[in-house]
C-alpha positions as CSV (number, residue, x, y, z in Angstrom):
1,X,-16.2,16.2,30.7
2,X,-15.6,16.1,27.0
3,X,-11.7,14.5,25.8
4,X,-9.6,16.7,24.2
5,X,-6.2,16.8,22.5
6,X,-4.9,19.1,25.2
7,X,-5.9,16.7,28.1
8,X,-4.3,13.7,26.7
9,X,-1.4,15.7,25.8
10,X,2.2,13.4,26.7
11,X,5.1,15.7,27.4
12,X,8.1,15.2,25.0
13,X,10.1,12.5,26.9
14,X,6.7,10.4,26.9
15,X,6.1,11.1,23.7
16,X,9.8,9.4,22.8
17,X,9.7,6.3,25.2
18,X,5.8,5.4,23.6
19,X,7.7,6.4,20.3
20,X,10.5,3.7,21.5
21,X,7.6,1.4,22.8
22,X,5.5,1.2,18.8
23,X,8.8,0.4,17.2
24,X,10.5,-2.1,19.8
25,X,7.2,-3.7,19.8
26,X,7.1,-3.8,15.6
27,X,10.2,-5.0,15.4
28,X,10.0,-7.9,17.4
29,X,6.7,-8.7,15.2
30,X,8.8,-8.6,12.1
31,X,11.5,-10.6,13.8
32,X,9.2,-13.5,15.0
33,X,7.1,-13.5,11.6
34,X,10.8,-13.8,10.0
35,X,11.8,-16.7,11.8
36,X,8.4,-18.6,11.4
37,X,9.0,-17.6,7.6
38,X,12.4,-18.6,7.9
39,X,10.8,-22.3,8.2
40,X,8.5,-21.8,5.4
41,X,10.5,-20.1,3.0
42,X,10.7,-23.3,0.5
43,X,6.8,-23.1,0.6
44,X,7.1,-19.2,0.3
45,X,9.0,-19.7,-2.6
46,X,7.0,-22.7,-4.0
47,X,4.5,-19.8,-4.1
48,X,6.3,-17.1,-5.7
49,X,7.6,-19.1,-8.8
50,X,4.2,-20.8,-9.0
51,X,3.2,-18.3,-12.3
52,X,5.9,-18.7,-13.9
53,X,5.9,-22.5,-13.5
54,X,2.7,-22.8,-14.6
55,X,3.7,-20.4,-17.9
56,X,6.7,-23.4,-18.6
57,X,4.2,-26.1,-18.4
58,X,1.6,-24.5,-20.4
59,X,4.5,-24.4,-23.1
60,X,5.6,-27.8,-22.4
61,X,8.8,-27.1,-20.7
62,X,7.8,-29.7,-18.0
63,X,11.3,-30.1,-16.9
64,X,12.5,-26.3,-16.6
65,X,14.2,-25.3,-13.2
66,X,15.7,-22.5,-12.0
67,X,19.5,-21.7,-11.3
68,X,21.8,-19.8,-8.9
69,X,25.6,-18.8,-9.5
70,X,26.9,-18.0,-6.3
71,X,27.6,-20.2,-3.8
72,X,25.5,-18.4,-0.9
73,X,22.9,-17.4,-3.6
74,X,20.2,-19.7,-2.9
75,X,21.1,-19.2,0.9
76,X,20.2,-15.5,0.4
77,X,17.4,-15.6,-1.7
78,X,15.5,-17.6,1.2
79,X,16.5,-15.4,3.8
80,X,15.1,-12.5,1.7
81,X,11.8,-14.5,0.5
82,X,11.1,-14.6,4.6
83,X,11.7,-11.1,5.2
84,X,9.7,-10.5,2.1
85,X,6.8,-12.5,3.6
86,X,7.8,-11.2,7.1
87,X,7.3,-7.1,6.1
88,X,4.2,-8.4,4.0
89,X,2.5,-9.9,7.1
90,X,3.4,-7.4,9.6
91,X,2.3,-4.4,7.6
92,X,-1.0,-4.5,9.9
93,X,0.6,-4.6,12.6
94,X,3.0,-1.2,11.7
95,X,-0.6,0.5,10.7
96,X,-1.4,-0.8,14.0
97,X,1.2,0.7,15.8
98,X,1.5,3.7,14.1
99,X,-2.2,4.1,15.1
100,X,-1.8,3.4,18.6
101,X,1.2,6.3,18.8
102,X,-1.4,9.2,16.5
103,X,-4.6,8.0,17.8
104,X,-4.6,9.6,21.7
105,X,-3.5,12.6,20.1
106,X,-7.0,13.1,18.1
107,X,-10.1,14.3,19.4
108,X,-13.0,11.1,19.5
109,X,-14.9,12.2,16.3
110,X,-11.4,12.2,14.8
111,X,-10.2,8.6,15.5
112,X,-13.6,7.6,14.0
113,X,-12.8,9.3,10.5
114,X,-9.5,8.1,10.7
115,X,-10.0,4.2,11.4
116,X,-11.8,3.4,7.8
117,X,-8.2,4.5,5.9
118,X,-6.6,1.8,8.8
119,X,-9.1,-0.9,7.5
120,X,-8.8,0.1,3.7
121,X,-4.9,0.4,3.7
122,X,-4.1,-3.2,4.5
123,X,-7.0,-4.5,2.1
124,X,-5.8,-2.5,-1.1
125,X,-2.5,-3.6,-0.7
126,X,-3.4,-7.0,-0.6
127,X,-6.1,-6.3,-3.6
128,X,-3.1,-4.8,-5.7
129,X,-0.6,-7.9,-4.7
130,X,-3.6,-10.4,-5.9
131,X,-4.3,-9.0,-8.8
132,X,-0.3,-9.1,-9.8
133,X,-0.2,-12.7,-8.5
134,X,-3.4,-14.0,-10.5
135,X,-3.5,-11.5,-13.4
136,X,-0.4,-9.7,-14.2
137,X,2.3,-12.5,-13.5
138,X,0.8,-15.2,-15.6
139,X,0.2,-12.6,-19.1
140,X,3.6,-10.9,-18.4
141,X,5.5,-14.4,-18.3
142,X,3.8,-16.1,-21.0
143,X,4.4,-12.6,-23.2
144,X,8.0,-12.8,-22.0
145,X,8.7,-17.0,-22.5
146,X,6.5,-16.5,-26.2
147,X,10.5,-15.0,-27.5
148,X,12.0,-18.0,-26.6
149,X,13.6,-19.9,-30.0
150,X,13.9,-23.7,-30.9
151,X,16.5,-23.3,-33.4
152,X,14.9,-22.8,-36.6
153,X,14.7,-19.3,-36.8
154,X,17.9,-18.4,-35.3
155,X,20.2,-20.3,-36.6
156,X,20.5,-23.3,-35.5
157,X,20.8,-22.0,-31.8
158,X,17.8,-22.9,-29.0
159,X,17.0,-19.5,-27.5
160,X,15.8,-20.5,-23.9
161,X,14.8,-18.8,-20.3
162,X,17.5,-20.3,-17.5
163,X,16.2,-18.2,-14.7
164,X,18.2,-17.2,-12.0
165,X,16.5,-17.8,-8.5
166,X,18.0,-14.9,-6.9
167,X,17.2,-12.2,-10.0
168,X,13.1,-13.3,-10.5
169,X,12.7,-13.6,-6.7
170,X,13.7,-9.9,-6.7
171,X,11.4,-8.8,-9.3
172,X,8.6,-11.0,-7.9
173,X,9.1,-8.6,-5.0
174,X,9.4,-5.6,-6.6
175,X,6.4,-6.4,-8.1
176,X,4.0,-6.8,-5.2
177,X,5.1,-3.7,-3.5
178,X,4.9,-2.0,-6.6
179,X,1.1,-2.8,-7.0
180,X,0.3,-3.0,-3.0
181,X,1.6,0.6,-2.5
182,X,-0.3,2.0,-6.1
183,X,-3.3,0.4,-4.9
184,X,-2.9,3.1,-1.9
185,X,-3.8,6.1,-4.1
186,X,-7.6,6.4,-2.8
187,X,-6.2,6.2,0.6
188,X,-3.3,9.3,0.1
189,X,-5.5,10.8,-1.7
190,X,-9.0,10.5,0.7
191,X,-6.6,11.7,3.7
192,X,-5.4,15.1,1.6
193,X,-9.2,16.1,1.2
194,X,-10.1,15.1,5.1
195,X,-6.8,17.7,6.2
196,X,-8.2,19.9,3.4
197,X,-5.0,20.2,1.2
198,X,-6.5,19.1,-2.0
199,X,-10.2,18.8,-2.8
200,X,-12.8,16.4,-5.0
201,X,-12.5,20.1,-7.6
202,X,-8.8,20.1,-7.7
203,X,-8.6,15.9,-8.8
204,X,-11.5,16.6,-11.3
205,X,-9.4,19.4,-12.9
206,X,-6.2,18.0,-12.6
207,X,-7.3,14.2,-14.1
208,X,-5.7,14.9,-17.3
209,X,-2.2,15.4,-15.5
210,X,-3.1,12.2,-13.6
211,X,-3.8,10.1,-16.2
212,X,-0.2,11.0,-17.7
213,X,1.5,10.3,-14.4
214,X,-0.3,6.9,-13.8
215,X,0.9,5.7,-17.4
216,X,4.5,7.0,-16.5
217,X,4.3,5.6,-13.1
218,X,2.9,2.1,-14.6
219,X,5.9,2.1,-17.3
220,X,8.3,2.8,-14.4
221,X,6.7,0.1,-11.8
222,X,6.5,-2.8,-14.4
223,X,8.4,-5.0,-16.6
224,X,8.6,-3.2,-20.1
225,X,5.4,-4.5,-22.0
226,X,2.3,-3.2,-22.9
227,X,0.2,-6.0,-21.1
228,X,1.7,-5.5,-17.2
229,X,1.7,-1.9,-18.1
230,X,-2.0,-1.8,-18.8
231,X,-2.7,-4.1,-16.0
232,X,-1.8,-1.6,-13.7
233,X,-2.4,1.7,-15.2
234,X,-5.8,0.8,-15.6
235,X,-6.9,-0.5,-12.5
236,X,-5.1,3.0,-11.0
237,X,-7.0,5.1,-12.9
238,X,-10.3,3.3,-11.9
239,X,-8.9,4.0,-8.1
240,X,-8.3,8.0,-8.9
241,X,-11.9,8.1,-10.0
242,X,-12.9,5.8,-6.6
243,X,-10.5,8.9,-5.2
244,X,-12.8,11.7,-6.3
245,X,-16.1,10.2,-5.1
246,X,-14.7,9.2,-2.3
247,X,-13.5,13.1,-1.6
248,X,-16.9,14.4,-2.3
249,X,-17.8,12.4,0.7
250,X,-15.6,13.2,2.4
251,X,-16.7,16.9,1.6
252,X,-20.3,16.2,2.1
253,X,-19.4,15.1,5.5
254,X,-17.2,18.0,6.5
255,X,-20.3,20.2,5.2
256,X,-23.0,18.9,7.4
257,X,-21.1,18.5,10.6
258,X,-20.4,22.1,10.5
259,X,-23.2,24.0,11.4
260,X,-23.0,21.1,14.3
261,X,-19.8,22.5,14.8
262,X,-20.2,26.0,15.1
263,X,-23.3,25.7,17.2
264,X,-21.2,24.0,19.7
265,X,-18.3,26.2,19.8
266,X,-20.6,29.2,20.3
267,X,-22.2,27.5,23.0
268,X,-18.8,27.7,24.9
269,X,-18.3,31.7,24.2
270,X,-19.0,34.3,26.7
271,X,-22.5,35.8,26.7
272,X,-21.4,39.2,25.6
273,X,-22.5,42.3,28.3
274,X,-25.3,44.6,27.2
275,X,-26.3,48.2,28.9
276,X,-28.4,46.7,31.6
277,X,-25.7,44.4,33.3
278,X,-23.6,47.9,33.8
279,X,-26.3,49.8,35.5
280,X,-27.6,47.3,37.1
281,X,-24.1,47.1,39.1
């Protein structure tokens, strides 16, 4: 006997408690990954402020460190680089239980479309994050630290970066969200086709639109130059196109399933009564 939405079908109270179950259980997740963090969150941060550090020492600034001005500021700033790394780390295991709740739900052909997007969410957030880490960080810094002044052209008076721990941690963070959830588009956008809101036409049309709202999102998302800007408008507008062809898969697909499709539903209909069944009785 074939599976079917309707057999699999949880009344509402056991909809709630395997509701209750998927977040009880992704919260204790985040909470142990915080604590192990919690241990780690020098190293964390050693990693975090490693672009910028190498910037300094590319300029010579050898001896540059980083400052807080609150009392419980450096406290903080550690207990919010582990739930940083925490929520970073756990986000396969949300997509995995939000999965597990959806999933019984769908008919079998329909958790098999679905379970490429789970794969291909976790990897394009981490793609977007590394390229901010590896590329964006270490241009945007050095841009940034190239306005610092010795003296000589300001008067007399050093211009110089003193960092507060607290304030770059936060943009680091920002940052990588920023880019992991951008890097998302092909997904959001792969999933409107597959439900048949949008299709492969409508992003092909509406690309000049797009490219004016990646630029604005970009300029919103990043620090206020040109390079980080570029950095990730451009890679976003490679991942619209990825979007379309990805849709006209998508399409492709739908198409030749469906005569499949039809076949088998008129396989289930009633054979329809002709003039010799009623005389016959």
């Amino acid at each position: 006997m074939t599976e079917t939405p309707e057999d699999l079908r949880m009344p509402l109270l056991e909809h709630l408690i395997e509701l209750r179950k998927r977040l009880l259980i992704s919260l204790v997740a985040f909470f142990v990954v915080f604590v192990a963090c919690y241990f780690f969150s020098r190293q964390i941060y050693g990693f975090l402020v490693e672009p910028l550090a190498r910037v300094m020492e590319k300029h010579g600034d050898v001896h540059r460190h980083m400052i807080y001005t609150s009392l419980t500021e450096a406290f903080w700033t550690y207990v919010r680089v582990s739930a940083f790394a925490a929520a970073f780390f756990c986000f396969p295991i949300w997509a995995g239980q939000i999965w597990a709740f959806v999933a019984p739900g769908l008919y079998k052909h329909e958790r098999r479309a679905f379970a490429p997007f789970l794969v291909a969410t976790p990897v394009l957030f981490v793609a977007g994050a590394a390229l901010l880490y590896y590329i964006v960080l270490p241009m945007a810094w050095n841009f940034f630290l190239s306005f610092e002044s010795l003296g000589v052209d300001t008067g007399g008076l050093p211009i110089e970066l003193q960092a507060k721990v607290g304030e770059y941690l936060s943009l680091v963070m920002h940052l990588v969200f920023a880019f992991g959830l951008a890097f998302q588009m092909p997904v959001a956008l792969t999933l409107l086709t597959r439900v048949g809101i949008i299709s492969s036409t409508d992003l092909v049309e509406k690309r000049r639109y797009a490219i004016v709202g990646v630029f604005v999102a970009a300029a919103v998302l990043t620090p206020p130059d040109i390079i980080s800007q570029l950095s990730l408008a451009v890679p976003m507008l490679l991942l619209y196109e990825l979007s379309i062809l990805s849709s006209r898969w998508v399409e492709r697909d739908r198409a030749a399933k469906a005569p499949a499709a039809g076949e088998a539903v008129a396989e289930t209909l009633p054979v329809p009564l002709d003039d010799t069944d009623f005389n016959e009785g």
